[in-house]
C-alpha positions in Angstrom: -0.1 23.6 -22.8 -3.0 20.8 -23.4 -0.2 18.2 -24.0 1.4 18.9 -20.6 -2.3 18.7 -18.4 -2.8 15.3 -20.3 0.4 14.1 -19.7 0.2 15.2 -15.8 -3.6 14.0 -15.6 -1.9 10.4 -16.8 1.3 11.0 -14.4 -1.1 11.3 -11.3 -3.6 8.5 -13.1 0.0 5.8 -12.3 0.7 7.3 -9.3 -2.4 6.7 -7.9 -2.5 2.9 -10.0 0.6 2.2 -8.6 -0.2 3.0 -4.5 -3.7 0.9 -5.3 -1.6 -2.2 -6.6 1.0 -1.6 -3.5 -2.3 -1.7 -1.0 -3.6 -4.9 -2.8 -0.5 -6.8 -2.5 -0.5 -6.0 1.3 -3.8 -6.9 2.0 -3.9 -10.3 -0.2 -0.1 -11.1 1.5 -1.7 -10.8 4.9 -4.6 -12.7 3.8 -2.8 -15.7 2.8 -0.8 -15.6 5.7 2.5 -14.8 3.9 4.4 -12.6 6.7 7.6 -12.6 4.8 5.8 -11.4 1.6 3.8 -9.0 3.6 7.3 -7.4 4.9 8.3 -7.2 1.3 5.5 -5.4 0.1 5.9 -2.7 3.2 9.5 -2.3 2.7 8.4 -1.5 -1.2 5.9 0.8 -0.3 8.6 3.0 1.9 10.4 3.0 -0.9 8.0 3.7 -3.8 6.2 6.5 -1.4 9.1 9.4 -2.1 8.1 8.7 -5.6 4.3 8.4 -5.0 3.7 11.4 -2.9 6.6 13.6 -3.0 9.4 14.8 -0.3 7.3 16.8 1.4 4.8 14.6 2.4 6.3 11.3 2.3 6.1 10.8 6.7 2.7 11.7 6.4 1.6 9.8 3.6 4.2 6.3 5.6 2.3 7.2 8.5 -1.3 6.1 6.9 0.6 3.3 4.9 1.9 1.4 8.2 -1.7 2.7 9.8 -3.5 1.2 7.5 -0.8 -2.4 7.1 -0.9 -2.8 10.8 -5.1 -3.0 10.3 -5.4 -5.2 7.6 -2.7 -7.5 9.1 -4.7 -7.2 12.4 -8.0 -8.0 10.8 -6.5 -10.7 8.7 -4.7 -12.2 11.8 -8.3 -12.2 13.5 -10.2 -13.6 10.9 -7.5 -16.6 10.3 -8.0 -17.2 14.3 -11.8 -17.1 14.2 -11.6 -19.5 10.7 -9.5 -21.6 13.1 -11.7 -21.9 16.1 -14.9 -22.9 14.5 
């Protein structure tokens, strides 16, 4: 029974390794201004998210990804126009 709570402790330890990687790769895609890249990594997350958070949950869970993809490509869009102006 130990084996199995270490091996789901390390299961849970990728999944959450994984979705941090996935957020990373959006936010430094829409930092260098790479919109075709940044479309890449979204369509990746909608497709690693079944496998991240489950069936059950996987609107919810795409709900907060594209919530928080539209900010950071907002806020990376504003800073590149503010960096531009001055």
């Amino acid at each position: 029974m130990r084996e199995d709570g270490k091996k789901s402790r390390r299961r849970e330890l990728a999944k959450d390794v994984a979705l941090y990687l996935l957020l990373l790769a959006l936010a430094f895609s829409a930092a260098a201004g790479r919109e075709s890249l940044f479309l890449c990594v979204v369509a990746a997350g909608w497709l690693s998210l079944p496998l991240l958070v489950g069936r059950d949950t996987v609107l919810d869970a795409g709900l907060l990804f594209m919530l928080v993809a539209l900010g950071t490509f907002l806020s990376a869009a504003l800073a590149r126009l503010v960096l531009a102006g001055s």
